[in-house]
Each structure stands twice: as structure tokens, then as C-alpha cells.
N, C-alpha and C positions, 0 to 999 in steps of 0.2 A: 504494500500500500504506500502511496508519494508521501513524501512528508509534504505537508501545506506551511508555509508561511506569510505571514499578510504585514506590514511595514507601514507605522504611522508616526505623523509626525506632527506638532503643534509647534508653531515657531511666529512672534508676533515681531513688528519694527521696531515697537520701544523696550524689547528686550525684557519686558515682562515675564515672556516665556519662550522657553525654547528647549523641548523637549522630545522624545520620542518614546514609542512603545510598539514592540512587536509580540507579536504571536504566532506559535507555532505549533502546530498538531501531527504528531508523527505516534501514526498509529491509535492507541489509548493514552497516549502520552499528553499532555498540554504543558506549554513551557513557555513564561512568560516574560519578556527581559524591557526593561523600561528604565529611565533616567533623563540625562539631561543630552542632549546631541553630540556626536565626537566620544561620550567617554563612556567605558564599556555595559553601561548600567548593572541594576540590582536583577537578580533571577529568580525566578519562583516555577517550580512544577509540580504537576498532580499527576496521579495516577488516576484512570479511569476505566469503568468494568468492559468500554467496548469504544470504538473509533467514533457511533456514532454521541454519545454522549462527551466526547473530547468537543467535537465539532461544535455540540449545541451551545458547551459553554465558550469556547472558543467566538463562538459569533457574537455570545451575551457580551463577552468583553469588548469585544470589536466597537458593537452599537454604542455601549456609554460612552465610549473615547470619540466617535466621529460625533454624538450629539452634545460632546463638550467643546467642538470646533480641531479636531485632528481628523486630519487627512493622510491619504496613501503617498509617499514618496517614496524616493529611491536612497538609501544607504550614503551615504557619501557625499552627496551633492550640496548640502547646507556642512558648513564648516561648524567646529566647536566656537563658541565664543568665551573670552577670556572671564574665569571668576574674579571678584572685586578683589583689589589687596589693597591695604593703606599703603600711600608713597611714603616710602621710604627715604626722608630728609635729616639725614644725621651728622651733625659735626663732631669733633671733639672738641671738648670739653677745658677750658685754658684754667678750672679750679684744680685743686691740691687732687690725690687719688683718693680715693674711700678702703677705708682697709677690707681688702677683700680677700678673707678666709681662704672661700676653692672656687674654683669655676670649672662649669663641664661646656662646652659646646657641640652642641648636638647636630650641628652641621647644615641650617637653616634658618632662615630669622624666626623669631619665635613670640609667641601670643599668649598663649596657654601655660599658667602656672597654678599650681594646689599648694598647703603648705599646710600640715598640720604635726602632733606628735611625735610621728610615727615615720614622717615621708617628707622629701620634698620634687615634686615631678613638673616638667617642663615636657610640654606639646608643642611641636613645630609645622611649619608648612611642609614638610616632608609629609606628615601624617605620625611622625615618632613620636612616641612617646616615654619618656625615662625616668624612671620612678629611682631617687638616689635615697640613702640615708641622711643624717643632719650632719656625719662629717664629710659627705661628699663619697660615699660608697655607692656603685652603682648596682643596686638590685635584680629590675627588671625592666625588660621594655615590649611596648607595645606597638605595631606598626595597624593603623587605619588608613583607611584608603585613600585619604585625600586632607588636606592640611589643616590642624588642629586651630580653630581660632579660639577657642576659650575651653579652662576646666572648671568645671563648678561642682560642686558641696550642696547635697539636699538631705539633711539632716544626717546617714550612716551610708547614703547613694552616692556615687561619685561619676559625672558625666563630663563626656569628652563633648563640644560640636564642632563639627568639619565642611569643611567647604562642598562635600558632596551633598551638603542639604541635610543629612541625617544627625541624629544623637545618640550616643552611645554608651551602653551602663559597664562601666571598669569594676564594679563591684565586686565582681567573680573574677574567677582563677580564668577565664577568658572574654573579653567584651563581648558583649552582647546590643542587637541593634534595637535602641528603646522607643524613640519618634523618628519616625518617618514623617519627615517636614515633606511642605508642596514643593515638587522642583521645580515651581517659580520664582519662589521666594532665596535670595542671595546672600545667605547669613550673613550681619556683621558682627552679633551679637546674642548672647543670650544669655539666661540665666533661670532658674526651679526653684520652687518652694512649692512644698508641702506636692509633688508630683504632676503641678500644675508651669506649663515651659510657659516662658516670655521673652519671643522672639521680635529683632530689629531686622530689618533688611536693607538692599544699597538703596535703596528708594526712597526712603526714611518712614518704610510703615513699618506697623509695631500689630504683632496679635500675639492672642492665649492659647494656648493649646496644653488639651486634658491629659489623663492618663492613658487613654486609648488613643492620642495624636489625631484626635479631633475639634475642628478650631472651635474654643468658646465664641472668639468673638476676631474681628481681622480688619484694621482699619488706616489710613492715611494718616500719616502723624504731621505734627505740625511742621516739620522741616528735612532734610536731610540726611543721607551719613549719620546713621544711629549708633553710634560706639557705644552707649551707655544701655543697660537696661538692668535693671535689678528687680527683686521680686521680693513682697512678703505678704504676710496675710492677707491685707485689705486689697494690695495694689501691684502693677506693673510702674516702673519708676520708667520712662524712655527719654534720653538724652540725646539732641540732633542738634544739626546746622544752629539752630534756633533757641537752644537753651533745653529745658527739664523741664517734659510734662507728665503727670499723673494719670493715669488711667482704672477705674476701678474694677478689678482682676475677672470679678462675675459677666461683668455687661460690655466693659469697655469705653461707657460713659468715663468723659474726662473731667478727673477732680478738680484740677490745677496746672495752670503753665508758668513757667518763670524762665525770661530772658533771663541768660546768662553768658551769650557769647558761644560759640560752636564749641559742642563739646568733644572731646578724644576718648575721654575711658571716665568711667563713675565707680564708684564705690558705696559700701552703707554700714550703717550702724545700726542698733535701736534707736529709732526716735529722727534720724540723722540721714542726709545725702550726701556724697561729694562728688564735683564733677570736674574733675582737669579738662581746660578748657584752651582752643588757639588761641586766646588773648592774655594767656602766658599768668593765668590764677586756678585755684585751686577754693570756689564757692563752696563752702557746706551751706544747706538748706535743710528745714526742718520737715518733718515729711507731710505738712500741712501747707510746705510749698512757700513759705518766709524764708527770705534771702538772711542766713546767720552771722558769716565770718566768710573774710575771702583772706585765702594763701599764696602773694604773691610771689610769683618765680621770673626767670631773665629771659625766659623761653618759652613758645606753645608748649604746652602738659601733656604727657602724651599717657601720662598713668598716675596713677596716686592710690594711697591705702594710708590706715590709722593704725594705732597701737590702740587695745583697749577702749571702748568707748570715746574716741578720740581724743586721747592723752595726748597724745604725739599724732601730727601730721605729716606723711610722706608725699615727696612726688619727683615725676623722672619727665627730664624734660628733652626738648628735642636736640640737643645739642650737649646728649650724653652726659647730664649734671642729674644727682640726687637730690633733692632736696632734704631736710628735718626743721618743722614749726611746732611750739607750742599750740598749746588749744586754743590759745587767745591769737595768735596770728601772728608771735613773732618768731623770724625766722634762726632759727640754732644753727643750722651748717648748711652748706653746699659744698658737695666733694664730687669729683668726676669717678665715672664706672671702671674707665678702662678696656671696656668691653662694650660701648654705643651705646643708644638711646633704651631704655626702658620701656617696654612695651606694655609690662604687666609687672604687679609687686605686690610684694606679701610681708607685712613682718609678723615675727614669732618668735620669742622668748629673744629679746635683746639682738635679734639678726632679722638684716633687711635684706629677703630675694626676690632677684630679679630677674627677668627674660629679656633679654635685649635683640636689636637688629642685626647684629652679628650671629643671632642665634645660641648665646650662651646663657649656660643659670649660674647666676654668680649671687657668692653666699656673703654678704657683708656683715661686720662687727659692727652694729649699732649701739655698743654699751658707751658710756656717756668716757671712758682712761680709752679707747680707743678712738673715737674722734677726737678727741681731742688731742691726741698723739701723732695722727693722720695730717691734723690743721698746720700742723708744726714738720712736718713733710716724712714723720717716721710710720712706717706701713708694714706688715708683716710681707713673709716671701709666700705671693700664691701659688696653691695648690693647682696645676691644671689638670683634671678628672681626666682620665682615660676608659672608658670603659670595655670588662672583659668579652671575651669572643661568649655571645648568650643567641638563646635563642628567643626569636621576636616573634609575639603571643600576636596574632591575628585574629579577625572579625572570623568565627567561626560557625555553620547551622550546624552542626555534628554535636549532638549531646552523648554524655555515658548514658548507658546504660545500667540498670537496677532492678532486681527483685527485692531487694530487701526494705520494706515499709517500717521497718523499725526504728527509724529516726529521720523525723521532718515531718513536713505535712503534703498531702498527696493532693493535686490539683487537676483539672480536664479541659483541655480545650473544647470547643463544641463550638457550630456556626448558627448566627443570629443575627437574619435580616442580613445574609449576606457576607458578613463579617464573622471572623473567626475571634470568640470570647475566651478568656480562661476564667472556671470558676473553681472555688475550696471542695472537695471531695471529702475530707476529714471531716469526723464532727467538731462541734464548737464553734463551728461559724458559722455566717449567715450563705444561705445559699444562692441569695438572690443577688449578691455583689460581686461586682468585676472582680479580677485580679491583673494590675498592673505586671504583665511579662510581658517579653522580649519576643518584638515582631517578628526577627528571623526563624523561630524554633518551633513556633505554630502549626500544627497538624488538626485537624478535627479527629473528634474520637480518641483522641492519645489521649493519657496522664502523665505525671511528671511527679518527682518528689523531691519538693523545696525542702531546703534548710528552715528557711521562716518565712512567716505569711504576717505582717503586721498591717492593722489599721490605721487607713490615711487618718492623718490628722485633722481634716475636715471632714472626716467618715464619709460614709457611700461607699467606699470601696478598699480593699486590699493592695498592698506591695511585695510582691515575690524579695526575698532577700540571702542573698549567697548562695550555694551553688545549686544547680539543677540539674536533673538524672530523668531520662526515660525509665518509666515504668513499663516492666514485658512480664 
């Protein structure tokens, strides 16, 4: 029997979209491959009891994609169009150097930084990612498809997003694909709370999107180039061309706007915003959207973070300078990296890390005998990280396998309305709520047996947590 293949393609001039999706029926086979134009997309197949049921659903998929405006082309003929990247405008730096413990460079300019306890990991536009210790030991790494723009922290979750439009749960002993964003949508930006995403785009719109990567709500923001977006209970925080506006996280009704001058990168607190901005300050705002303290630097801002409740003020400017301010706004030091502009920054326990344009994580001595030691031009000898020959953990569908139900909780996928759900199987929970898993691993009919099953923090639903095993 021929194999069938049918080739579509959705491609607009404002570059809204541009995308394709194929299908292909070979035999009882269905095999689905879709993404953005030029690069190799996502795949999905099913097994089916006979040729002719491939086909029936083979054409259901066909119809929704031509009546959302995709047509038949040919392979080849529309070109890839380039993903958004911030330019890249870095000087050095003519201040003193900042005493810089170790630096690893990971071989890419780099966006994406974590920093807690336990770990400190840097995401590049490679797609690497390298999870080091706190003296600069290299653990593990992670290689994702396409280049990491941000890591974010959602409560015990840990998510990578990548310029292929998707997000990714690092949680487990191997990534796992968690949102599948629109492949119209251009990350530049994102950030989770409580299993609820709040994505920016190059356009400068800003939407919600649920546990099941379903949009709450999707709207035009007030400006451009959205570097900024943070997330907490009430709200989506979005940061453009135009300053920090509020959106509230259920509807997408807008709280609050506040000029502030185009912003590069934001940060938050309780209670508190900050948004390094081209006009070379570093505005905290109260999350009621009142302009509070502004942190003046010598340079567009291209990152910033706090110690603490904002004890301490940071920011990394474009011309390769760190900054340190008190909370009241005055400025303590300005030291050069050594290793380019700062892209993203974290401090944690008296050390300020960074990811810079040169693609390196460099671990700085922020305690009060070490700048000041630095000011006066004496700097320890850096560490330059070399990491061992390891092997690099990829996006993987291949789950273990398991008979043994004696520790974890047992879960099913099952299809609803079209969509493929997971719901709790164990007693003790409620049966009628989602379970937040991992889009690639989805089977109808299967089970699975989680480590933990906890309730979202806004309830209604479940979060699969650590690792997952096919149930036989």
C-alpha cells in the first residue's frame, strides 16, 4: 500500500506566522511532523487497527489546519526565517574587575540562568545547558533543541524556554516537553507561577497559558520587545518598548501601566518590581504599579536582581559593568565582568552570577573584604571551568518501564474532546482533575507511575512530580 503524504503550510507577511504541518499515512501508520518552516519540527505517530481508519483521521487533521488558513505547498520553497535575538552591543568595561571566583563558558552567549542551594546552571543559545556546583564543578548537562532564552523556578519545577517555541520540565532525570506554545508566537520571554506560563513575544504581546498549554487569555501589549514578564498570584507583570504593564492573570484585563522607559530584563520581589531599562536605571515599582526608587547606572541595563527583599540592588549593564545599590538608591560599587555584558543575574549567599555575551557563568564574590579589595585593584586568580567528557541528557518520548506499583502514584492518560488528559488512578484523589504531564509521553489508554502527584496551588488540578515509568 503507497505511503500518502499531504504538505501544508501557513506563512503570513508580517511574520506573525510561519509555519508548517505534514501528514503522512503509511499503511495503519499516521505520522504527524509540524513546527515552524526550515527547521525539522516536532513528530507525533499512532498506530491504527487498519489503513482505513489512519486515513479518516489523517483527513480530520488535514481539514482543521486548511480551515485555520494552511494550504498545500511544496517542501522547500519558502525559506526559514530568522528567530528574534537581542543585538548584541557590548563594550568593555574601563571600571576596576569584580573579583571573580570561577567562570565556565559554555560556548554561546547566554540568557538563561537558575541559582539556588544546590546548583548553579546557565542555558545558552546552543540549546546547553550546565548545571555546575557552587565551586564551579560541572555536574550535568542538558542539550535542547534550540536556544535556551530563560530558566525559571515554579515552586520544586524547574523550566527551561527555547526559541523553538516550547517549554521544558528539567525536573527529572530527563527533560520532559511541558507547553507547547503557538508556533506563532516568538519567545522573548517568560516566566510560571503556580503552573500557570506568562509568555512575551517579539511583537510585544503578552498571554496566559494553563497547565494543559491552553491560552487563558492572549492579547497586544502596550509596546514592544517584551524582555520583562514575571508572574505571581494575582498577575502577569509585562515589560516593553513602553514601560510595565499589569495584566490580571484570570482575564487578562489590564491592572496598571507605568512609563518607564524601554525595558531589557525585570525582576520581582514580594510586594516589588524591577525593570532594567535603555535609559540606563534600574525603576523598582510596587506591584500596585507606583513608581518607588530608581537605580541609576552609566549604561542601558540589560539585567538586574536583588539580595533579599531588596537589601541590595544589582544590575549588569551594556558595556560589561556590574553594578551594587542600597535599597534606598545609593550606588556601593561598579566593577567590570571581564567576561561582557550580563545578560541575566542571580545572587545567592554573598555571590553574584552571571551569564554574559560571551556566553560565560561567572561566579562573583559579592561579600562586602572582597569588593572592597577588588576597588583597590587586588582580585583573586580565576578559576576557568573546564568541563569533563559527560554525556548530554536530551529531550526524550522513551519512558522506563515498570510493574512495580509499590511506590508512587499511578496515573492514565485517556482522550477528551479530542485531547489527550492525564488523570490520578490511585485512591485519594479526586478523579475528576487534570494532571499537569509532559506533552511528549502521552499515549491514550496507558498508565504511568509518578513519584508524586501534588495539588496546584490554586486547586482544580494536579502536578506530576519527579520521575515517570510506564506501567505494563
Amino acid at each position: 500500500m503507497p505511503q500518502e503524504t499531504t504538505y501544508l503550510e501557513l506563512s503570513e507577511e508580517d511574520g506573525s506566522a510561519h509555519k508548517f504541518y505534514e501528514v503522512t499515512v503509511d499503511d495503519a501508520q499516521l505520522t504527524i511532523r509540524y513546527g515552524r518552516i526550515g527547521d525539522a519540527g516536532q513528530v507525533k505517530s499512532k498506530a491504527f487497527p487498519d489503513n482505513q481508519r489512519a486515513r479518516a483521521e489523517a483527513s480530520k487533521k488535514i481539514g482543521e489546519k486548511v480551515r485555520k488558513g494552511y494550504a498545500p505547498a511544496v517542501p522547500g520553497v519558502r525559506q526559514k526565517r530568522s528567530v528574534s535575538r537581542r543585538q548584541i552591543v557590548s563594550t568593555r568595561s574601563t571600571a576596576r574587575t569584580a573579583p571573580v571566583l570561577w567562570r565556565y563558558n559554555s560556548g554561546a552567549p547566554a540568557f538563561g540562568i537558575f541559582v539556588d542551594d544546590d546548583r548553579c546552571m546557565v542555558g545558552n543559545e546552543s540549546g546547553l545547558i550546565t548545571n555546575l556546583s557552587h565551586d564551579g564543578q560541572v555536574m550535568q548537562q542538558f542539550g535542547l533543541p534550540d536556544g535556551v532564552k530563560c530558566i525559571v523556578a515554579d515552586d520544586d519545577w524547574l523550566y527551561a524556554g527555547c526559541d523553538d517555541g516550547n517549554v521544558y520540565d528539567l525536573s527529572g532525570k530527563v527533560p520532559q516537553l511541558a507547553y507547547r506554545i503557538a508556533p506563532d508566537i516568538d519567545i522573548y520571554w517568560l516566566d510560571i507561577h503556580d503552573g500557570v506560563l506568562g509568555v512575551s513575544d517579539a511583537g510585544g504581546g503578552i498571554a496566559a497559558i494553563d497547565h494543559e498549554d491552553e491560552f487563558l487569555w492572549r492579547r497586544r501589549g502596550n509596546g514592544t520587545s517584551g524582555w520583562m514578564v514575571r508572574c505571581d498570584a494575582d498577575a502577569v507583570h509585562h515589560g516593553h518598548s513602553r514601560g510595565v504593564t499589569s495584566y490580571d492573570w484570570r482575564t487578562g484585563r489590564e491592572v496598571w501601566h507605568q512609563p518607564t522607559g524601554a525595558v531589557l530584563f525585570g525582576w520581582q520581589e514580594p510586594g516589588m518590581l524591577y525593570a532594567g531599562t535603555a535609559t540606563r536605571q534600574v525603576v523598582r515599582l510596587g506591584k500596585d504599579g507606583r513608581s518607588e526608587r530608581v537605580y541609576r547606572c552609566d549604561a542601558p541595563v540589560y539585567s538586574c536582581a536583588t539580595a533579599e527583599n531588596g537589601r541590595y540592588v544589582f544590575a549588569g549593564d551594556s558595556h560589561s559593568s556590574v553594578y551594587c545599590f542600597d535599597a534606598a538608591g545609593n550606588r556601593l560599587w561598579k566593577l567590570g565582568t571581564g567576561c561582557g555584558s550580563a545578560y541575566s543575574m542571580q545572587y545567592h549567599q554573598q555571590r553574584l552570577y552571571i551569564v554574559t555575551t560571551d556566553g560565560s557563568l561567572a561566579c562573583i564574590d559579592a561579600s562586602e573584604a572582597a569588593i572592597r579589595a577588588a576597588e583597590q585593584g587586588t582580585v583573586p586568580d580565576v578559576v576557568d571551568v573546564k568541563a569533563p567528557p559527560m554525556r548530554t541528557v536530551v529531550p526524550s518520548t522513551t519512558v522506563e518501564v515498570t510493574s512495580d506499583r509499590g511506590s508512587g502514584v499511578v496515573v492514565e492518560c485517556v482522550e477528551l474532546g479530542g485531547r489527550l488528559r492525564v488523570h490520578v488512578v490511585s485512591g485519594g484523589y479526586r478523579q475528576d482533575w487534570s494532571v499537569q504531564f509532559p506533552k511528549g509521553i502521552r499515549e491514550p489508554g496507558v498508565r504511568y507511575l509518578v513519584t508524586e502527584v501534588r495539588e496546584a496551588g490554586r486547586g482544580g488540578f494536579y502536578r506530576a512530580y519527579g520521575d515517570i515509568r510506564r506501567l505494563v
